[in-house]
N, C-alpha and C positions, 0 to 999 in steps of 0.2 A: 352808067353814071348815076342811073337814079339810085339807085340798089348801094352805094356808095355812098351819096350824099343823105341817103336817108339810115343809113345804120350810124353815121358822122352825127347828125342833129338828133338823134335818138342818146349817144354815147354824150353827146355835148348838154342837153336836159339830164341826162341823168346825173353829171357830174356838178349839174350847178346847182340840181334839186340838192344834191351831197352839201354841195358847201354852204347851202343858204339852210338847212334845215339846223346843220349843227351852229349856226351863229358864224361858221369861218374859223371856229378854231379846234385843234387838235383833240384828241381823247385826253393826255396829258393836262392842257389846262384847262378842258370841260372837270376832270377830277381833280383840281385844284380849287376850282369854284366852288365843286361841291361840299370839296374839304374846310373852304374857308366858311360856308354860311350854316354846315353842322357846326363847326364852332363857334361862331356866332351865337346860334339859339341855344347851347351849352350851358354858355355863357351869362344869355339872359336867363334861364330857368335856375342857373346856380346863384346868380344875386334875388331872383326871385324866394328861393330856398334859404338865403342864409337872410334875408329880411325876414322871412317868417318864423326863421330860427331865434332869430333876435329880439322879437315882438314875444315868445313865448318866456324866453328865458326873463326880459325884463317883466311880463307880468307874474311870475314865480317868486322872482325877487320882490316886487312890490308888496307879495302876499306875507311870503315871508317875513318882511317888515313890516308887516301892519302885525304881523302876528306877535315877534318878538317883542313891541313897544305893548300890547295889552297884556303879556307877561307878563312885562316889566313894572305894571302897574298894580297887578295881583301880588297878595303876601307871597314871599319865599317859603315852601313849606317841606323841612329837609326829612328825611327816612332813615333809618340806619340800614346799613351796607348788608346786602345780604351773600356780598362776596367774600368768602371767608378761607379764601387763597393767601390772604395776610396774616393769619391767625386770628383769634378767636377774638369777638369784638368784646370789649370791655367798658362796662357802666361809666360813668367816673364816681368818683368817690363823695357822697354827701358830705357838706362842711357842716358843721356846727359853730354858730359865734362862741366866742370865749365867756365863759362866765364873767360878770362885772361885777363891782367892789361888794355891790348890795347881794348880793347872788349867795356871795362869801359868808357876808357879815349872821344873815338868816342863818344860814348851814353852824356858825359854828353858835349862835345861841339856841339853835337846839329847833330851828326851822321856822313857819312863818309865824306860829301862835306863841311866841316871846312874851304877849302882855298877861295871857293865862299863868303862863310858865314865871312870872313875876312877881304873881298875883298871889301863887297859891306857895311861894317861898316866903312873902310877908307877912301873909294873914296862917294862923294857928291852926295846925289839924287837930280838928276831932279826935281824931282814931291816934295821936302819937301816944296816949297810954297805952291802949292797947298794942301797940307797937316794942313799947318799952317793959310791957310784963309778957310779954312773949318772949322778950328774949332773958327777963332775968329769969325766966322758967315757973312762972305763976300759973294761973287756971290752962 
């Protein structure tokens, strides 16, 4: 009877040392447990990650804006296109103003020294004799 009762209290510790060491519950919701607190810390390292995702993007943006606004402040300084898949760039065309009334008036008396040109129709050349016996065929 001892040989019985002691292989009984050995089989009966063994099965409580079983159920006390696992908590008393199954394999199944031991790995439900474990399932739930891997996704737990998931969870927290992925809001950890998309905060810090978040903190970079807006300090990129920030940069970005502070960059764009001292742009904005500098002259516009444009380049001509060196892409010449559109065809061939073309100058544009110099204007010139229109000549004005005075512009005219010069050109048609004979440009700007008019008062010379006046001057020397009033007053008597020297040189018309000689002028006039050259052409009657004199010396």
């Amino acid at each position: 009877m001892n040989k019985k009762f002691l292989i009984f209290g050995a089989v009966a510790v063994f099965g409580f040392m079983l159920t006390t060491a696992f908590g008393g519950k199954t394999k199944e919701q031991q790995m439900a447990e474990i399932e739930q607190e891997a996704q737990t810390q998931l969870e927290d390292y992925r809001v950890e990650l998309q905060e810090a995702c978040t903190a970079r993007v807006m300090e990129e943006a920030e940069r970005q804006f502070a960059e764009a606004q001292t742009n904005a402040e500098k002259p516009v300084v444009t380049r001509k296109s060196t892409n010449r898949s559109s065809g061939p760039a073309v100058d544009p065309v110099p204007t010139t103003p229109p000549p004005t009334k005075s512009d005219k008036q010069t050109k048609m008396e004979g440009g700007s020294n008019t008062a010379e040109k006046q001057e020397k129709m009033t007053s008597p050349e020297p040189n018309t004799s000689k002028k006039k016996s050259k052409m009657q065929g004199g010396n």
